[in-house]
Each structure stands twice: as C-alpha cells, then as structure tokens.
C-alpha positions as CSV (number, residue, x, y, z in Angstrom):
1,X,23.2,-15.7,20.1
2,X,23.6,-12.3,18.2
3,X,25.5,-15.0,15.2
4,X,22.2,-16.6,15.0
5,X,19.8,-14.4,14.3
6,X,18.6,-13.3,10.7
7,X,20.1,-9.8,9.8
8,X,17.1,-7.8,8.4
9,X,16.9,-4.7,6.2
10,X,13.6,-2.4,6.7
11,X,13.5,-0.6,3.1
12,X,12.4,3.0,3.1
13,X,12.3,6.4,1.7
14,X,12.2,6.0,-2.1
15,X,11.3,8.6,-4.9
16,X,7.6,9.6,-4.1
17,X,6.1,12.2,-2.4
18,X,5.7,9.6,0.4
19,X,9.8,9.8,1.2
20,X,9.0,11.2,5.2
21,X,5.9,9.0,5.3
22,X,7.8,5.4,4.4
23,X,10.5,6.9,7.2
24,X,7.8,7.4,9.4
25,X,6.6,3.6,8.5
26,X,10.0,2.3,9.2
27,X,10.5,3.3,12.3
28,X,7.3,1.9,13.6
29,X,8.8,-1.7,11.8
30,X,11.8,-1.4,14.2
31,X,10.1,-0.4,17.3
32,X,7.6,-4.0,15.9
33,X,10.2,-6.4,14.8
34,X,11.3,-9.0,17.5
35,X,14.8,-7.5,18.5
36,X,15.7,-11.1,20.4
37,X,15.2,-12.7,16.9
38,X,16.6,-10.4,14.7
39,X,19.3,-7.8,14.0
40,X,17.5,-4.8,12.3
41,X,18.9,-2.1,9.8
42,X,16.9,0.8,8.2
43,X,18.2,1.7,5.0
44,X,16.8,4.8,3.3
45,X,16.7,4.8,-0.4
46,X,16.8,8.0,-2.5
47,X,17.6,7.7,-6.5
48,X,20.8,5.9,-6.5
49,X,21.8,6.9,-2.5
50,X,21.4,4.2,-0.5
51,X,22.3,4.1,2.7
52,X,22.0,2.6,6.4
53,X,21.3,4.8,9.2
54,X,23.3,3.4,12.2
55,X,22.6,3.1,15.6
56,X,25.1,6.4,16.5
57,X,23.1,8.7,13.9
58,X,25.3,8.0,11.6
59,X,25.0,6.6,7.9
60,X,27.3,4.5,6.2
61,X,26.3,3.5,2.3
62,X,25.1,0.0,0.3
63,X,26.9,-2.0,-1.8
64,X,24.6,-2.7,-4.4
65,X,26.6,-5.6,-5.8
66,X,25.1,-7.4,-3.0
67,X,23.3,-5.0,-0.6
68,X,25.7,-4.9,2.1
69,X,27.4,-2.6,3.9
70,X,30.5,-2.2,6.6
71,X,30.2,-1.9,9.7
72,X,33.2,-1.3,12.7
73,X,35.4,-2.6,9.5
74,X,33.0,-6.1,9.0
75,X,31.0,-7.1,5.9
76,X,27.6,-7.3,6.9
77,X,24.9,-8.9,4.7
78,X,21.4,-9.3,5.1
79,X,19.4,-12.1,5.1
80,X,15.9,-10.2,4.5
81,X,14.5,-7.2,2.9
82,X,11.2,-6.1,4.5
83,X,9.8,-2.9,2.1
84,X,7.8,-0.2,3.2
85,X,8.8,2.1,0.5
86,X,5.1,4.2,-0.5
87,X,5.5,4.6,-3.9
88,X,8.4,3.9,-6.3
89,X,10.7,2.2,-6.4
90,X,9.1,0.3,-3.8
91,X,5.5,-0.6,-4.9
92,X,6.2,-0.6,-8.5
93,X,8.2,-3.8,-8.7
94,X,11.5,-2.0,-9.4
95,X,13.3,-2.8,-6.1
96,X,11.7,-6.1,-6.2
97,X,13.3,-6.8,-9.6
98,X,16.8,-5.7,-8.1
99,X,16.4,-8.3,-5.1
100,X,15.4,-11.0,-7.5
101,X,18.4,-10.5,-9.2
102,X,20.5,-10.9,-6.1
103,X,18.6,-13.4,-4.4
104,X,17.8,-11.8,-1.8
105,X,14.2,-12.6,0.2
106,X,11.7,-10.0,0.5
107,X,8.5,-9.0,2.0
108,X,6.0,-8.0,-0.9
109,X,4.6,-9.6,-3.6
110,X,6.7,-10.2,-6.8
111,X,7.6,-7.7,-9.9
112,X,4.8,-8.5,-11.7
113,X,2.3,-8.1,-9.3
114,X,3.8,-5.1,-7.8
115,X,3.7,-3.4,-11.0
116,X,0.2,-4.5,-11.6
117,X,-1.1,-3.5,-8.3
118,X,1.1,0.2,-8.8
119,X,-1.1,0.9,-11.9
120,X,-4.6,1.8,-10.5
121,X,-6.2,1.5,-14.0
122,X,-4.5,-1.9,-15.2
123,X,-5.8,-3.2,-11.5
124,X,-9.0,-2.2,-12.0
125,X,-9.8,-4.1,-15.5
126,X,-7.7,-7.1,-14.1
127,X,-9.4,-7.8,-11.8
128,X,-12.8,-7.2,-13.3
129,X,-11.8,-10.4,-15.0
130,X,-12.3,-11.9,-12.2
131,X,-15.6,-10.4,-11.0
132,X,-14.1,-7.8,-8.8
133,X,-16.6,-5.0,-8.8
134,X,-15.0,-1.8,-9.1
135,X,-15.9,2.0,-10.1
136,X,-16.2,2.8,-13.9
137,X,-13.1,4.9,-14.9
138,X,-11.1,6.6,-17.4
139,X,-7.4,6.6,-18.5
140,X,-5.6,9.5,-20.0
141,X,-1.5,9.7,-20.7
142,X,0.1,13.3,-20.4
143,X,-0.8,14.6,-23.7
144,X,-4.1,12.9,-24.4
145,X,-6.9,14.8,-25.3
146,X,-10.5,14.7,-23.8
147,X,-13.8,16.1,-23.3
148,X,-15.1,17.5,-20.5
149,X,-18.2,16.5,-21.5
150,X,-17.9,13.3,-22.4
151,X,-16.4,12.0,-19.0
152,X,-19.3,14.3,-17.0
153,X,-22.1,12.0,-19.1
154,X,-20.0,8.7,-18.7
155,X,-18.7,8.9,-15.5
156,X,-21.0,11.6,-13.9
157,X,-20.6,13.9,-11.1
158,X,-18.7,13.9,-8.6
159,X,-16.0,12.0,-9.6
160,X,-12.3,11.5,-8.7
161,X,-9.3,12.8,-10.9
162,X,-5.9,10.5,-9.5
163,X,-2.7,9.5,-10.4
164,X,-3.4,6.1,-12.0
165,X,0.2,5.4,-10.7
166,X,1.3,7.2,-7.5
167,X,1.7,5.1,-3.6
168,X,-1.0,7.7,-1.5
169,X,-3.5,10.7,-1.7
170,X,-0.9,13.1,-3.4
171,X,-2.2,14.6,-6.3
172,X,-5.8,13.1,-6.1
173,X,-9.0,16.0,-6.4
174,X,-12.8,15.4,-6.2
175,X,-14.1,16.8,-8.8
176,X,-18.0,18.1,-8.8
177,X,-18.0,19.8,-12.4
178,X,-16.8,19.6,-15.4
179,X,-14.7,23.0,-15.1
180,X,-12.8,21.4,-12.6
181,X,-11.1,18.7,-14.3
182,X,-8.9,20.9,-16.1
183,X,-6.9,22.1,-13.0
184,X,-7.4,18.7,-11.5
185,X,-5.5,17.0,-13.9
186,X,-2.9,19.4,-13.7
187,X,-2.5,18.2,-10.2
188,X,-2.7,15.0,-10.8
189,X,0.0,15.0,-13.9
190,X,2.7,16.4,-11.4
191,X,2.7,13.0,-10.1
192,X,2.2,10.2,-12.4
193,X,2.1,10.4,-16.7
194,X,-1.0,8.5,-16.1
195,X,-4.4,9.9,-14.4
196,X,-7.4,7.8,-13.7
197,X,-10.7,9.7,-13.5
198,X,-12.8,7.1,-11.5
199,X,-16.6,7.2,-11.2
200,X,-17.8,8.6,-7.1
201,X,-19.8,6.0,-5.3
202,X,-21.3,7.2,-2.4
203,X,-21.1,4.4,0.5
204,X,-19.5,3.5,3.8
205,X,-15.3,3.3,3.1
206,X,-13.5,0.7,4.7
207,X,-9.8,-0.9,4.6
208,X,-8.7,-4.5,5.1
209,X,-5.8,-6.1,5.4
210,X,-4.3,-9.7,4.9
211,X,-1.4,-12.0,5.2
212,X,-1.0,-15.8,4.1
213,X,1.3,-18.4,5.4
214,X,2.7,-21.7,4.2
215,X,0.3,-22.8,7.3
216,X,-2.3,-20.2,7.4
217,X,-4.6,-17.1,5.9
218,X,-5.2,-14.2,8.7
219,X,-7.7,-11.8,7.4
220,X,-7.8,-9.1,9.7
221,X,-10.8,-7.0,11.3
222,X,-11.6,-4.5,8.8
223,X,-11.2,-0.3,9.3
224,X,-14.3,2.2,8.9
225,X,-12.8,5.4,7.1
226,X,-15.3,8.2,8.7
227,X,-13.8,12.0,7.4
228,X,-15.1,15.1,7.5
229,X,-12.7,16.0,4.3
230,X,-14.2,15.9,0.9
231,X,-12.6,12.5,0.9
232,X,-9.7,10.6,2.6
233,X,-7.0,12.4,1.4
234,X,-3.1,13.2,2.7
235,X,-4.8,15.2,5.8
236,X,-6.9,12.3,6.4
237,X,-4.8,9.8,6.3
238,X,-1.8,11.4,8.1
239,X,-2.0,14.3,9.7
240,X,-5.2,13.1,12.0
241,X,-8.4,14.1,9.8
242,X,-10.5,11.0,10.6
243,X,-12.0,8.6,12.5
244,X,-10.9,5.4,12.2
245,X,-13.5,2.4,13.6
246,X,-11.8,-1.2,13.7
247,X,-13.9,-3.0,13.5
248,X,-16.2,-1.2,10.8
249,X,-20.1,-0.4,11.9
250,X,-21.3,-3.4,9.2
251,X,-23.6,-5.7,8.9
252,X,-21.9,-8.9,10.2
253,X,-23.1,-10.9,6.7
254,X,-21.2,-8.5,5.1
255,X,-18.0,-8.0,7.0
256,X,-17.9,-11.6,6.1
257,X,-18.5,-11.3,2.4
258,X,-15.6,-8.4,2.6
259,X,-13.0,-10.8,4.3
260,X,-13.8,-13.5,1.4
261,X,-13.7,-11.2,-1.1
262,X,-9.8,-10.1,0.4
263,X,-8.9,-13.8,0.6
264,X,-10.0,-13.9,-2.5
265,X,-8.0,-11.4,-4.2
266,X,-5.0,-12.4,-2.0
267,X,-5.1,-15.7,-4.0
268,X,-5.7,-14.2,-7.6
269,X,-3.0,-12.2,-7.2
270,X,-0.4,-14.4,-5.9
271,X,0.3,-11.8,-3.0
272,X,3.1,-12.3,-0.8
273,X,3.1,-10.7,3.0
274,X,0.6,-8.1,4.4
275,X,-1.2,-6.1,1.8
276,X,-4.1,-3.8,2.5
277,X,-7.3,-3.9,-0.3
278,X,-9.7,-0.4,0.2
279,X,-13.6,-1.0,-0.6
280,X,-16.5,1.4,-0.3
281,X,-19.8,-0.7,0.8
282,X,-22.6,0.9,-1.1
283,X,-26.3,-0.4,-1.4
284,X,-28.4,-1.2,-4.7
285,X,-31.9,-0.6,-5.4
286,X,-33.3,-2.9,-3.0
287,X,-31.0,-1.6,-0.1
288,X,-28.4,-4.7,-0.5
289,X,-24.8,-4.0,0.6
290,X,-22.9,-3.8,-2.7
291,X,-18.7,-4.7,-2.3
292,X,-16.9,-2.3,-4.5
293,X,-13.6,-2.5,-4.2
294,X,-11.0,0.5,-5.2
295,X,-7.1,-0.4,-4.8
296,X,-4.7,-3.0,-3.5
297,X,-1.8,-1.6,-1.1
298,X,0.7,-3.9,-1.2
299,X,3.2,-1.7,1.1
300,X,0.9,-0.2,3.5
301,X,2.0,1.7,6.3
302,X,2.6,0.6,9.5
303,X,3.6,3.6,11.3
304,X,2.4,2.6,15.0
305,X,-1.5,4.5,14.2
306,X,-1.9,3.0,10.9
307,X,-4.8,0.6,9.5
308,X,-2.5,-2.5,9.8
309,X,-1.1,-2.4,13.3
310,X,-4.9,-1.3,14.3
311,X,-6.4,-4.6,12.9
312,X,-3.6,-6.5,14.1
313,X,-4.2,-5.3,18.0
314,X,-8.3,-5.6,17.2
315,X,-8.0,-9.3,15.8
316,X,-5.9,-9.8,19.2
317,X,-2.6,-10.7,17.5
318,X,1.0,-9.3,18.3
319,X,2.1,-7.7,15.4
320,X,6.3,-9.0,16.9
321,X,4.5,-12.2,15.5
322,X,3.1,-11.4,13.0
323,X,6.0,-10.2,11.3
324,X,8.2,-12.8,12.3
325,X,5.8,-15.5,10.5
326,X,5.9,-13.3,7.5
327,X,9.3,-13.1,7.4
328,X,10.1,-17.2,8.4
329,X,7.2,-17.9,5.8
330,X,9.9,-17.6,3.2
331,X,13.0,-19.6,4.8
C-alpha cells in the first residue's frame, strides 16, 4: 500500500564544485532504492533554494520548518533523508546539524564526525591517535606564510598541494618542485581557506567501502585505482580516465589486513551508513605491504559506475538491499 511505505528524500546538489556530480549520484540512488518499499523524492539543495524535482519536470520548494513540501495540494513529509551531497553542506556536518534539529533520520554519520572527516588535516592527526598510518603533511590558512624550502626538505618531492576541506579532486595539484607550490596553492585556495600539502607515497591506490548494521558489518571487496593521469584526479574519477579493478591485484593477507583496518576505522569513528576509506598499499624496506591510509568519504558516490555500487555487485550483494538495511537500520 502506497500509505505504507516510508517517504524518502535523496539529498543532492549543494555548494561545491561537485553540484552536477551529487545530481549525477542521485539519480543513480533512485534508479537503486526499492520503489515497492518506498516513495522517493530528489531534492536539490543550492544556498538557501531548496527544492523537489517532481515526477512531471517540475519543481516545487521545501519547507524548511520541517522539510516538507506540497504536492497536488497535500502536505507531504518525509520519513528519511538519504545524502549524497559531495561537499558542503553535505559532508561537513551542516545539513546533518539541521536534520538533528528537526528529527529527522538520516543516512551519514553525525555532525561531529562529518565535520571531522570534511577536514582532511584534523582526520589525519585523529586518527593517528589511533595508529592509523597516514602521509606526513602540512597545514596552511589563506594568509599563512611558508617556505618553499622548508616543505621540499620536510615533506620532499613530489608531493600533493589539496584543499584540506573540499568533497573531490577539485583544486588538488601534484607538485614535483618547489616553484610549483606557489601556483598550486593558488589553486587550491579557490576552494577551501585551508590547504593540506601531503607527503607522495608511491604504492598501489585502492578504495574500500563499508556499512554496519544493528545485525551486521559488510566490508566490501576493495577497488584498484590504476590511471594513467599524474594522479586520480576529476578526469579520473569522472570523466573515464582509469581503470578500476574490484577486487584489487593484492596479496590476499593483505586485502584482509585492509578490510580490518576499515572495520576498524568504521568503529573509531562512530560511522553511520556506507562510507568509503582511500589507502595507497606501499612496501618497506624489507618489501612488506605497508597500509597507509589517506581520507574517509563519508558521502561517496554512487552514480551507477562508482566504487560503491562496483563492490556491492563484486561482493554479490544487491545494492536495492543494501540500502533498504541502511535505511531500516535506524527505525
């Protein structure tokens, strides 16, 4: 019965450069979700426009007293909010903060932990705490000064100049001398106040993603990044500029230290519904596999070519499921 079924909002757009990307990432949520289960509205957020794209190509706008909107004259409000916002004010905690306030359920983790993951730096050194091995880096503010120098001897070369704030690869340069961080961070400041410059390891990339239930942990199989670019960057990752292996050429022993490791940070973090941790696999000086891990994706996409609905059709799982255990996890 159409009265029975949960009424679920798939968040998108936001603020980023990742607006048309997040759509993109929607769309591949409707064409997922479990349509006998559950009635499914995209709303597209832009700055204070919110609004839900109808069936008839038409939009109609939220209430953001209580998120809900009209339809054929009849208050509709939704029981769920699944996010797929890349960036802010998605992945930063903010929209999570307004849902809290209206008690609405939602499908990421919660403001604190959103914020924390959003901040590449403030990740990092967190989770260091914990034994998380990670690159060496460097934070600078808009205004800061630095030395050229002095981050060439600390952090050598090549390393990576990113937004230590920012959803994707916008704004992120490779760097392989010192004259180039200069223009790099130029780059980089167009899209965050904050800039990591993060130490290059040179190693086999991969991706991973998880979800935990009230009556299970799913680790999927993990994704082999191979690229011809300099790096994996907006090409790469969108516009077709890679191979992606699932699962990753690794040695078995270590495919399984990788899935611990992504429990594991699941768990410190608190993490609520799929998130996606990046790692490059590099070797020490007796040729052991060393786990480095370099950012949490707590919104990941899931257009219908992404790393998540890959590793969900690889671990031999339907992803209609797999969302509809996220979202019942929480009812």
């Amino acid at each position: 019965m159409e009265n029975n079924k949960r009424t679920i909002a798939i968040v998108c757009g936001g603020d980023s450069s990742e607006h048309g990307v997040s759509l993109r990432s929607a769309q591949g949520l409707v064409s997922f979700f479990d349509k006998e289960r559950y009635n499914i509205y995209v709303v597209d957020v832009k700055g204070t426009d919110w609004n839900v794209n109808l069936e008839d190509g038409t939009t109609v706008p939220i209430d953001k007293n209580d998120f809900s909107f009209r339809k054929d004259g009849k208050l509709v409000l939704f029981d769920y909010a699944y996010i797929t916002i890349h960036g802010q004010p998605g992945e930063n905690g903010v929209m999570q903060g307004y849902f809290e306030l209206i008690h609405l359920p939602y499908s990421t983790s919660g403001v604190l932990v959103e914020a924390l993951t959003f901040d590449k730096y403030v990740l990092n050194r967190y989770l260091r705490s914990f034994n998380v091995n990670v690159p060496d880096s460097i934070l600078l503010r808009r205004g800061d000064a630095y030395d050229e120098k002095e981050i060439e001897a600390r952090l050598g070369m090549p390393c990576f100049v990113k937004p230590a704030a920012d959803g994707s690869s916008f704004g992120v340069s490779k760097v392989k001398n010192a004259d180039q961080i200069a223009p790099a961070l130029r780059v980089a400041f167009m899209e965050s106040d904050e800039v990591m410059i993060e130490g290059y390891l040179d190693g086999v990339e991969i991706s991973q993603g998880v979800y935990k239930t009230k009556e299970k942990a799913v680790v999927f199989p993990a994704t082999e990044v191979v690229t011809s670019n300099e790096f994996f960057d907006y090409n790469a990752k969108y516009n077709g500029q890679v191979e992606e292996i699932t699962p990753a050429r690794i040695d078995p022993e270590t495919a399984k230290k990788v899935a611990a490791e992504t429990s594991r940070i699941y768990d410190i973090l608190h993490a609520n519904g799929i998130i996606r941790i990046d790692y490059i696999i590099t070797k020490d000086k007796d040729g052991n596999d060393v786990i480095n891990m370099l950012e949490v994706n707590t919104t990941p996409g899931m257009t219908v070519t992404s790393f998540i609905p890959q590793q969900v059709r690889a671990a031999g799982l339907d992803i209609k499921e797999v969302l509809s255990e996220i979202v019942e996890n929480q009812f």
